[in-house]
C-alpha positions, 0 to 999 in steps of 0.5 A: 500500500502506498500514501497518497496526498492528492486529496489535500492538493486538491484541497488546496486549488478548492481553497485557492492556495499554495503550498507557501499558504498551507506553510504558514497556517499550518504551522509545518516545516518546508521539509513537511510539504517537501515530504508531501509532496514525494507521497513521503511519510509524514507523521500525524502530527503535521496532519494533525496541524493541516486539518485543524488549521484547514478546518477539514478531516484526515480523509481531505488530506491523505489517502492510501491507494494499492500498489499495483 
């Protein structure tokens, strides 16, 4: 299985930001959304952090799709 942040980039158009905006609400390093951005591991609390700070559920940030 793998980690996929597609929803939460999909967030962000819907809400008209970027990646320098999800930053500085969120309160998460460039290393984060660096990490995001790689469908690395990020820890719970940075998705913690995003949803309370887009007012959103974990399911609007991260999904998990089969590896094929």
């Amino acid at each position: 299985m793998a980690i996929s942040y597609k929803p939460l980039w999909h967030l962000l158009v819907e809400k008209e930001m970027n990646k320098e905006d999800l930053k500085k609400v969120a309160n998460i390093t460039s290393n984060i959304v660096s990490r995001m951005s790689k469908n690395a591991y990020v820890n719970l609390d940075s998705i913690e952090k995003i949803c309370l700070a887009m007012d959103c559920k974990i399911e609007d940030v991260v999904e998990i799709t089969k590896e094929v």
